[in-house]
SERO-473038 format. One record per atom (N, C-alpha, C): x, y, z; atom name; chain; residue number from 1. Coordinates in steps of 0.2 Angstrom, whole numbers, always signed. Layout:
NODE      c1      c2      c3   site   unit   pos
NODE       X       Y       Z     CA      A   NUM
...
END
This chain:
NODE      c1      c2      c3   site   unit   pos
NODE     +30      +5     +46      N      A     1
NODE     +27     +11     +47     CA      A     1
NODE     +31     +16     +50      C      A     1
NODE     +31     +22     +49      N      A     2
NODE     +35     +26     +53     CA      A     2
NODE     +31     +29     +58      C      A     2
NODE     +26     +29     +56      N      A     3
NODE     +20     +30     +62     CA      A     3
NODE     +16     +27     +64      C      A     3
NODE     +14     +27     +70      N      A     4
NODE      +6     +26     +72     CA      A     4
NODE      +5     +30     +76      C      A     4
NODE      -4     +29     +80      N      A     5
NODE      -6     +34     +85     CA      A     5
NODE      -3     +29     +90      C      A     5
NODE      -3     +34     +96      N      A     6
NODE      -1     +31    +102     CA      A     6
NODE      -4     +37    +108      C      A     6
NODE     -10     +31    +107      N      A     7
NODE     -15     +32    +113     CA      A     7
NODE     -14     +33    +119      C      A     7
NODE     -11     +40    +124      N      A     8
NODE      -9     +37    +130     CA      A     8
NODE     -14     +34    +134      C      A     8
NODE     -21     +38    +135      N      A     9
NODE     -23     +35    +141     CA      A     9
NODE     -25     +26    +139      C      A     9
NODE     -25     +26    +130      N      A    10
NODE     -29     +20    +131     CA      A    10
NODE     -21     +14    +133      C      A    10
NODE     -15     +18    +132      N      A    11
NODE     -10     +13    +135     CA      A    11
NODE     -10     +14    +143      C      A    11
NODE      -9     +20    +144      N      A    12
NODE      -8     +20    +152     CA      A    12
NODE     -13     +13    +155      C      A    12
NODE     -20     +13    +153      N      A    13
NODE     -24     +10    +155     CA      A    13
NODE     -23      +2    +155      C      A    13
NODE     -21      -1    +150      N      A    14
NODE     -19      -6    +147     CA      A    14
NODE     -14      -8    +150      C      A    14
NODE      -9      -6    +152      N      A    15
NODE      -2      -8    +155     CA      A    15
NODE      +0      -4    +162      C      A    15
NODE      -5      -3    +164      N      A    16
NODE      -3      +0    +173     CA      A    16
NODE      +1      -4    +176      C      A    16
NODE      -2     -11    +176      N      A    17
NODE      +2     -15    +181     CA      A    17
NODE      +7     -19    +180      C      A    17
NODE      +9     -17    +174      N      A    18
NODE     +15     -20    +171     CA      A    18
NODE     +23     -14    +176      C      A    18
NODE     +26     -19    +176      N      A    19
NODE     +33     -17    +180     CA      A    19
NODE     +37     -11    +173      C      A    19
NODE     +42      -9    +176      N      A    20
NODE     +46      -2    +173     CA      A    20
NODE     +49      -6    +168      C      A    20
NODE     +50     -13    +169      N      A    21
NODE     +55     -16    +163     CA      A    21
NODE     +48     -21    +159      C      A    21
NODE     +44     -21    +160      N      A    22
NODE     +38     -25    +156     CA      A    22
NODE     +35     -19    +151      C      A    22
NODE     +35     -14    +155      N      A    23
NODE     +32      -8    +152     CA      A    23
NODE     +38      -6    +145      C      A    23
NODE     +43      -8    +146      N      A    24
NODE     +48      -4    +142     CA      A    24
NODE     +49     -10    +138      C      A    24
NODE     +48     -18    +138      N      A    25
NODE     +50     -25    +133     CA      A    25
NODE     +42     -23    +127      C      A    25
NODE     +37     -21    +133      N      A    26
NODE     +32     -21    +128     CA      A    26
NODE     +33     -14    +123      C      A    26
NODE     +35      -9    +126      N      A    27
NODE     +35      -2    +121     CA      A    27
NODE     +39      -5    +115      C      A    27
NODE     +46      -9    +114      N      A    28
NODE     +49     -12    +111     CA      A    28
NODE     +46     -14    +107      C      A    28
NODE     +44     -21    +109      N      A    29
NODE     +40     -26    +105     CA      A    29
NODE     +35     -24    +100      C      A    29
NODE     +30     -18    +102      N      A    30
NODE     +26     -14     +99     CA      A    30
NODE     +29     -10     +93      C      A    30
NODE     +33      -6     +96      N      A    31
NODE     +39      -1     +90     CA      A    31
NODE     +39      -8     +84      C      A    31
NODE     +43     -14     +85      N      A    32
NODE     +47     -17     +82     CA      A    32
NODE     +41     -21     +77      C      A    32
NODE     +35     -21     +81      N      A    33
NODE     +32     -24     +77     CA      A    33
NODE     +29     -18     +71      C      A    33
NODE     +28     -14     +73      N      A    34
NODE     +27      -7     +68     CA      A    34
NODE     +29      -7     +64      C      A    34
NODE     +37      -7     +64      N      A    35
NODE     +42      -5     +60     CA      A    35
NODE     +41     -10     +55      C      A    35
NODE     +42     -15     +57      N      A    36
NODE     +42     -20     +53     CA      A    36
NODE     +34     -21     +48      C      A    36
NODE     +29     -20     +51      N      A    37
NODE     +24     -22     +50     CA      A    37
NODE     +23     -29     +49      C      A    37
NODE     +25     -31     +53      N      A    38
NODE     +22     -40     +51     CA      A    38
NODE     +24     -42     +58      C      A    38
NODE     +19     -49     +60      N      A    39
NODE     +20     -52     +69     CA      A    39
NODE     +27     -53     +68      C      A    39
NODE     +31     -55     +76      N      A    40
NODE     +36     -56     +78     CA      A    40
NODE     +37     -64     +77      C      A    40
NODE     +43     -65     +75      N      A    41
NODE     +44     -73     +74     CA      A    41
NODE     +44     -77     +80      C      A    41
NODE     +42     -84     +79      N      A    42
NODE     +38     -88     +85     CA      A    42
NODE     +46     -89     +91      C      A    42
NODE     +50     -86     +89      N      A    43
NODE     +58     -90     +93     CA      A    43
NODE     +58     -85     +98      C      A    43
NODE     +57     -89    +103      N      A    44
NODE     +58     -83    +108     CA      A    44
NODE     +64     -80    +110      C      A    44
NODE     +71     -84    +108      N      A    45
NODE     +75     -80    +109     CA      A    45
NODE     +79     -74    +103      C      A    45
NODE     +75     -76     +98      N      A    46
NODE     +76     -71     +93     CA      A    46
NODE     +71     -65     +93      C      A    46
NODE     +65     -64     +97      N      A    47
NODE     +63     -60     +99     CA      A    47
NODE     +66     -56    +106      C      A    47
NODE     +68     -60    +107      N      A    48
NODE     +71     -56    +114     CA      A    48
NODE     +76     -52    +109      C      A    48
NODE     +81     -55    +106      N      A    49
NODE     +88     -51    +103     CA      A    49
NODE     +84     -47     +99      C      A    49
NODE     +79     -48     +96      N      A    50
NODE     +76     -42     +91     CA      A    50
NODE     +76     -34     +95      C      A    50
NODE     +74     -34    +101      N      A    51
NODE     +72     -30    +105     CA      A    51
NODE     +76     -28    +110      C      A    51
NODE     +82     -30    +109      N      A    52
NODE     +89     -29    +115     CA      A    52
NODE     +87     -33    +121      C      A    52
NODE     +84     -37    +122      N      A    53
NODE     +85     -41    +128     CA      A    53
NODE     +90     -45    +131      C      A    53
NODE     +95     -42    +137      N      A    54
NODE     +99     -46    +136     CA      A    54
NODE    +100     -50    +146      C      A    54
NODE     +98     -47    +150      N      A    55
NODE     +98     -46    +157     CA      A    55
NODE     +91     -51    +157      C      A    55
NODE     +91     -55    +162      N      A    56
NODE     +88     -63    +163     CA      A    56
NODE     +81     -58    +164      C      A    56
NODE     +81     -53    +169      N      A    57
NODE     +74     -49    +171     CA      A    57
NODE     +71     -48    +164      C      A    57
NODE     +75     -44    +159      N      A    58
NODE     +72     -42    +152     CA      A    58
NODE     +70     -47    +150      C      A    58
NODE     +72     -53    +147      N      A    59
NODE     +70     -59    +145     CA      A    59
NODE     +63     -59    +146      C      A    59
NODE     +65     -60    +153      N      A    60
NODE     +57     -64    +156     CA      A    60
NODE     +53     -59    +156      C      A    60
NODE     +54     -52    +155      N      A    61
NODE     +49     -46    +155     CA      A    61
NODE     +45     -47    +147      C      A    61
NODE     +51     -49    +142      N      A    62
NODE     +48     -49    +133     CA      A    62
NODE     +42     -56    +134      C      A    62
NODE     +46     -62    +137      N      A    63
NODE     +41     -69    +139     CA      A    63
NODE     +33     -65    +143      C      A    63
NODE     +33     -63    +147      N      A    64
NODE     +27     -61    +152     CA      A    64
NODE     +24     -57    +146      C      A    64
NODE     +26     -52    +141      N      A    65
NODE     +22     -48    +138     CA      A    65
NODE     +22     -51    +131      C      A    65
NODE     +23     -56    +129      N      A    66
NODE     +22     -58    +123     CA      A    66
NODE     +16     -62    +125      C      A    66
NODE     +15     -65    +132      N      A    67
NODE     +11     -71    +135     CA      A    67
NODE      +3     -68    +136      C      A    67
NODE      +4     -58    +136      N      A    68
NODE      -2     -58    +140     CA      A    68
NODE      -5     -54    +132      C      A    68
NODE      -1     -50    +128      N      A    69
NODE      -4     -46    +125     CA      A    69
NODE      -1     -47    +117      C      A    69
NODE      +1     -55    +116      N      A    70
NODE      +0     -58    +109     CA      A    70
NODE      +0     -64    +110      C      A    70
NODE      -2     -66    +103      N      A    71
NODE      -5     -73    +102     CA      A    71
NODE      +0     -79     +96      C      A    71
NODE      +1     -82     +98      N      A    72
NODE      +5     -87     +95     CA      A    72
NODE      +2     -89     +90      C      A    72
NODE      +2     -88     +84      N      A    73
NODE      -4     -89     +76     CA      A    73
NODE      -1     -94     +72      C      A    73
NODE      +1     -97     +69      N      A    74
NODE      +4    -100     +64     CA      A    74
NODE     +11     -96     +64      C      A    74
NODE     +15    -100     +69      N      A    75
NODE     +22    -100     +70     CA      A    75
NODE     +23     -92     +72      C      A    75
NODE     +20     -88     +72      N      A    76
NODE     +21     -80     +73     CA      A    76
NODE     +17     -77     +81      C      A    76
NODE     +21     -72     +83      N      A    77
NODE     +19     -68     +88     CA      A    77
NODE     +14     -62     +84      C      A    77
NODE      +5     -63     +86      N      A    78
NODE      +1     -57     +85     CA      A    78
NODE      +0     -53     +89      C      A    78
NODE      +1     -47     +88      N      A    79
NODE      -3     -44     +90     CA      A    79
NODE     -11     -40     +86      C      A    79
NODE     -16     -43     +90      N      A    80
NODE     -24     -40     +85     CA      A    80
NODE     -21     -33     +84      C      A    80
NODE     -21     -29     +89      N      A    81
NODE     -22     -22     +89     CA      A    81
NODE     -17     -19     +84      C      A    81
NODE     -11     -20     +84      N      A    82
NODE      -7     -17     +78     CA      A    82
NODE      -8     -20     +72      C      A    82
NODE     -10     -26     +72      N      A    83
NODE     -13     -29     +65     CA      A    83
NODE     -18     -25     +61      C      A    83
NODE     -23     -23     +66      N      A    84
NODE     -29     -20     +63     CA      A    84
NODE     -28     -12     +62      C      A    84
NODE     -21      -9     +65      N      A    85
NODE     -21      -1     +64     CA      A    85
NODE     -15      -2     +58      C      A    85
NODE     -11      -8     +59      N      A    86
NODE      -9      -8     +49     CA      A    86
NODE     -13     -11     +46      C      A    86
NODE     -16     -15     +45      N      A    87
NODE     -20     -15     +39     CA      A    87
NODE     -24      -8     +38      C      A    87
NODE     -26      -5     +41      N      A    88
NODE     -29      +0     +42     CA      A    88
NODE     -25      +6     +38      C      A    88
NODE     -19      +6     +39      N      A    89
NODE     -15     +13     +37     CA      A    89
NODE     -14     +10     +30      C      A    89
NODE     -12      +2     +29      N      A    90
NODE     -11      +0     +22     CA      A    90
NODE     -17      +2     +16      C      A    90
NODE     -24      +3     +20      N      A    91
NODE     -29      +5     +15     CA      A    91
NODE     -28     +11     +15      C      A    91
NODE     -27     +18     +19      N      A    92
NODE     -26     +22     +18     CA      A    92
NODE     -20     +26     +12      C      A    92
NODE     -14     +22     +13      N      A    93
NODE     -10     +21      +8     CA      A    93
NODE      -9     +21      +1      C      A    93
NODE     -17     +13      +1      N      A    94
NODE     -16     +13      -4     CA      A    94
NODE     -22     +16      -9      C      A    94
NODE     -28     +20      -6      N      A    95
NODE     -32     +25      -6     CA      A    95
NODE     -28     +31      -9      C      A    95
NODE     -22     +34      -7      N      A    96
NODE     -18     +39      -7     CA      A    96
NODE     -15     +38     -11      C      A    96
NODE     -13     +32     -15      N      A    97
NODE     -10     +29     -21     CA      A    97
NODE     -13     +30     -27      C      A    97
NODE     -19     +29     -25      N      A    98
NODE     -26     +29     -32     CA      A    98
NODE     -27     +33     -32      C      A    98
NODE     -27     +38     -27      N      A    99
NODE     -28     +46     -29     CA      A    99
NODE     -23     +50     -34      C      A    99
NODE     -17     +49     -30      N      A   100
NODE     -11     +50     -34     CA      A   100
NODE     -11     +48     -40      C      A   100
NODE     -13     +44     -44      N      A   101
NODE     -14     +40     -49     CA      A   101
NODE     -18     +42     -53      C      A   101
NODE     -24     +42     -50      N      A   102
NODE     -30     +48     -55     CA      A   102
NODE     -27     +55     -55      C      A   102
NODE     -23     +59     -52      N      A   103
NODE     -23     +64     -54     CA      A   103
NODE     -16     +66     -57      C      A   103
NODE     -11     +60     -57      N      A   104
NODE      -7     +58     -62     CA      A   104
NODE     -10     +57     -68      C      A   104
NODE     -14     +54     -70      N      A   105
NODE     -21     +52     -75     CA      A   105
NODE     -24     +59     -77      C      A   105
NODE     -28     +63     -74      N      A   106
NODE     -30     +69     -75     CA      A   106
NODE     -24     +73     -81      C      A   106
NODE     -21     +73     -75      N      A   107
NODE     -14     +79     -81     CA      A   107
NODE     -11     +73     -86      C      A   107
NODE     -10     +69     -88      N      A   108
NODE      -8     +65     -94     CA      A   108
NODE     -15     +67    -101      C      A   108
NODE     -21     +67     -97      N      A   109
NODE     -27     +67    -101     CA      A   109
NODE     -27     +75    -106      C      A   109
NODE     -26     +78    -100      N      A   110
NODE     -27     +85    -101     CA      A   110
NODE     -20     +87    -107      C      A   110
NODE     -16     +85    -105      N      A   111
NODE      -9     +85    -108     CA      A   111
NODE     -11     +82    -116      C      A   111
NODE     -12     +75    -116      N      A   112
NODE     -15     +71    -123     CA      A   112
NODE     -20     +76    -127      C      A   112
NODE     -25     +75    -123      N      A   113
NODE     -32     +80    -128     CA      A   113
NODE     -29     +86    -130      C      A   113
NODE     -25     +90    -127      N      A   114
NODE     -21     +95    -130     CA      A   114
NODE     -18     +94    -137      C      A   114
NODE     -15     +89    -134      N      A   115
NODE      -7     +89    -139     CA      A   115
NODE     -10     +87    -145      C      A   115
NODE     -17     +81    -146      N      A   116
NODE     -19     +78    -149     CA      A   116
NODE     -26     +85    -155      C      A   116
NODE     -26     +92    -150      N      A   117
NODE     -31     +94    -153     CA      A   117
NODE     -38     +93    -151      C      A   117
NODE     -41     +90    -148      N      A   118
NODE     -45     +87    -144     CA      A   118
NODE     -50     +84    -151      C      A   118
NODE     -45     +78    -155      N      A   119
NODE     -50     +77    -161     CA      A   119
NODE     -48     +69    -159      C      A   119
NODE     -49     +64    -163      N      A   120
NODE     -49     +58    -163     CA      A   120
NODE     -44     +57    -168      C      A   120
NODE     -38     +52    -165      N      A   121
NODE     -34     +52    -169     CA      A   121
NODE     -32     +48    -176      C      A   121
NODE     -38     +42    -175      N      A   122
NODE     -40     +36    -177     CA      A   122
NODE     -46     +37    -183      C      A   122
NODE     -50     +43    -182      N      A   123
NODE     -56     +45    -185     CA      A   123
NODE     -56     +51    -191      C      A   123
NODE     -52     +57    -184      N      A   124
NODE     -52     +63    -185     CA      A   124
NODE     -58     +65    -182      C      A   124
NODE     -63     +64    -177      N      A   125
NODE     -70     +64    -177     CA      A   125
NODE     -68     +72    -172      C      A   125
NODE     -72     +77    -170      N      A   126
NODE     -71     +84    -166     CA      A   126
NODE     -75     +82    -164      C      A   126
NODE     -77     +87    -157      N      A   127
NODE     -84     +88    -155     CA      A   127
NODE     -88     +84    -150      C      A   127
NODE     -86     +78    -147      N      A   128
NODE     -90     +70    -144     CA      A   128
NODE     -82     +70    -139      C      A   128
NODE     -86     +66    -134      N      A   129
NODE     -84     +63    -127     CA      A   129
NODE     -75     +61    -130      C      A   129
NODE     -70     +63    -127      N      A   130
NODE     -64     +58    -129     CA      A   130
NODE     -61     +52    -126      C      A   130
NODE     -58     +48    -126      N      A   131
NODE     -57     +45    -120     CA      A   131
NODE     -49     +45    -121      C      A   131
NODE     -44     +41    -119      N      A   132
NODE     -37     +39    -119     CA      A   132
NODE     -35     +30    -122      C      A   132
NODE     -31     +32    -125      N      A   133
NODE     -31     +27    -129     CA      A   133
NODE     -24     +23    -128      C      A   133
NODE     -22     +17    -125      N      A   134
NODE     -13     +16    -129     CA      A   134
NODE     -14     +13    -132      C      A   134
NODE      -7     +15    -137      N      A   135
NODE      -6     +16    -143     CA      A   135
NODE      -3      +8    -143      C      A   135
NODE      +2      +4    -136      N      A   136
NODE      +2      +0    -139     CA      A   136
NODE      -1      -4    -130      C      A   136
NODE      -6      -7    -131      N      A   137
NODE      -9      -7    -124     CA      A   137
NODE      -7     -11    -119      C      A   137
NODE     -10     -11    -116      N      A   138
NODE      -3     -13    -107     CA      A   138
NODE      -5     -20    -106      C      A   138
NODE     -10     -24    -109      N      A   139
NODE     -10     -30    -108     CA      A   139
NODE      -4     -34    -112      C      A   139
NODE      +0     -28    -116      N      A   140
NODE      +7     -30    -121     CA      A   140
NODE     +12     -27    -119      C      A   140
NODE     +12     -24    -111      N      A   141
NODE     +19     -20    -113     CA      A   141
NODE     +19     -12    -112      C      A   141
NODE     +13     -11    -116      N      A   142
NODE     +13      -2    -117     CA      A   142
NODE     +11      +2    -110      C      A   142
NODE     +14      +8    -110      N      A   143
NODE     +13     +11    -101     CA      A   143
NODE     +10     +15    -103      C      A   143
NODE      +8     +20     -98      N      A   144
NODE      +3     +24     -95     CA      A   144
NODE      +6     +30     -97      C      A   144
NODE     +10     +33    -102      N      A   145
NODE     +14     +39    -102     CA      A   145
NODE     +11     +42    -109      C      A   145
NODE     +13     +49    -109      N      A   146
NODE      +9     +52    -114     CA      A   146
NODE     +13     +50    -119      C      A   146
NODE     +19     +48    -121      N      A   147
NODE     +18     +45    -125     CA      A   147
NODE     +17     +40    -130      C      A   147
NODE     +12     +37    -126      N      A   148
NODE     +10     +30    -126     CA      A   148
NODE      +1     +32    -126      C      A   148
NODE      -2     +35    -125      N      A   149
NODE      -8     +37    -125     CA      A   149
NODE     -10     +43    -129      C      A   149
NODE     -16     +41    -133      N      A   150
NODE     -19     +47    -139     CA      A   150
NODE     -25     +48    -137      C      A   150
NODE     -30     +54    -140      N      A   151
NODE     -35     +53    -139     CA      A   151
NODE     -39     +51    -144      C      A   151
NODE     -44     +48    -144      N      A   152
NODE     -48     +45    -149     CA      A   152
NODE     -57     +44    -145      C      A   152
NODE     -60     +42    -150      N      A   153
NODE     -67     +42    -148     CA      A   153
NODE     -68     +35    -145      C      A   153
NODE     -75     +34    -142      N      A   154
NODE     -78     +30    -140     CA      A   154
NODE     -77     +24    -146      C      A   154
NODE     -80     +23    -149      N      A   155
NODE     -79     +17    -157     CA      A   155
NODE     -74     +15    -156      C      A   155
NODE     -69     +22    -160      N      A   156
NODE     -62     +21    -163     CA      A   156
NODE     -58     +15    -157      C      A   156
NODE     -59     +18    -150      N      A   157
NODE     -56     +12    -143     CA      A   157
NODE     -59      +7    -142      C      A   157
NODE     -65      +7    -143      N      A   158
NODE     -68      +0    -142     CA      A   158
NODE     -66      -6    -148      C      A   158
NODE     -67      -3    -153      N      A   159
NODE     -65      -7    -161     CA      A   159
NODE     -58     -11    -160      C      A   159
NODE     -53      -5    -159      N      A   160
NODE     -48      -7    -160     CA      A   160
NODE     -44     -11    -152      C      A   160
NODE     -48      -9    -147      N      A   161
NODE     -47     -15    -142     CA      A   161
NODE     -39     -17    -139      C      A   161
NODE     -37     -20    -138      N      A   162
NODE     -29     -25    -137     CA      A   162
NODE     -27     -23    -142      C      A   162
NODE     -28     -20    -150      N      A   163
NODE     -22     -22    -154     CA      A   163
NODE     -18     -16    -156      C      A   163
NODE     -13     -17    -158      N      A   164
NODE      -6      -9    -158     CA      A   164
NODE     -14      -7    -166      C      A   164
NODE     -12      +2    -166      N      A   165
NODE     -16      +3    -173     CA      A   165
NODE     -14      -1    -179      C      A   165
NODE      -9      -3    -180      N      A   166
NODE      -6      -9    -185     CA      A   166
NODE      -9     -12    -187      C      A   166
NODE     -10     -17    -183      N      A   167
NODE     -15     -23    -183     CA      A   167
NODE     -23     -20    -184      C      A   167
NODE     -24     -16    -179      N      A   168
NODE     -33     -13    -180     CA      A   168
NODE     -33     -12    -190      C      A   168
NODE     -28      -7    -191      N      A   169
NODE     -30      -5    -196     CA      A   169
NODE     -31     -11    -202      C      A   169
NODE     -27     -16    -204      N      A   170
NODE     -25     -18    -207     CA      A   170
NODE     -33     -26    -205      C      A   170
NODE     -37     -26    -202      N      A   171
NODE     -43     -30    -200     CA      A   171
NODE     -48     -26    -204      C      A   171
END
């Protein structure tokens, strides 16, 4: 992630009695796990190196703050709280994905019904509900592009289903 929120009172309040080098292994350790988005490996000295700890104090500063504010999970350092505001941002994400995608979807329709004359191109039918059709459909291969998508009727899509119009017609 390149971002997250950063609560200061809810931090201030959370790490008051943390020392000036506790305070600073943990702002690390948090950065690092953002970044990353995934817990820290169980090796404590490879967590330390992840983080520049290199002074005996740091060390023992990343140990005391790995001890109070994560959890040793299957082989990994957790933290719940960043856990739960990345999955959190990955739904957002991927919500913001889907939207993109429908209104990528919108303009390919709008684009097809057009080009196609807004008639059925299977039928010729005018007039009734149209939907998008591919031509050679994506359970085979075929993409989501206007070249690959016609407009056609309700029937005309349903009938011909999974197969290229080749095959539909020729049934």
């Amino acid at each position: 992630m390149n971002y997250y929120e950063h609560h200061i009172g809810d931090y201030a309040e959370a790490t008051l009695h943390l020392s000036f080098v506790e305070d600073a292994a943990y702002s690390r350790l948090i950065r690092k796990y953002y970044a990353e988005e995934k817990p820290l490996p169980a090796d404590l000295k490879a967590v330390q190196r992840l983080v520049g700890a290199r002074t005996k104090e740091e060390k023992q500063a990343v140990d005391v703050i790995l001890a109070e504010f994560f959890q040793l999970v299957d082989g990994a350092w957790i933290n719940r709280r960043a856990e739960e505001e990345i999955r959190r941002e990955r739904k957002k994400r991927a919500a913001l994905k889907d939207l993109q995608e429908r209104d990528e979807y919108r303009k390919f329709r709008d684009l097809v019904l057009g080009r196609d004359g807004h008639t059925c191109v299977y039928c010729g039918v005018t007039g009734v509900p149209l939907q998008l059709d591919h031509v050679i459909p994506r359970s085979r291969g075929g993409a989501d592009t206007p070249d690959n998508l016609v407009a056609c009727c309700r029937p005309c899509n349903t009938s011909k289903g999974a197969k290229t119009p080749e095959e539909w017609v020729r049934k």
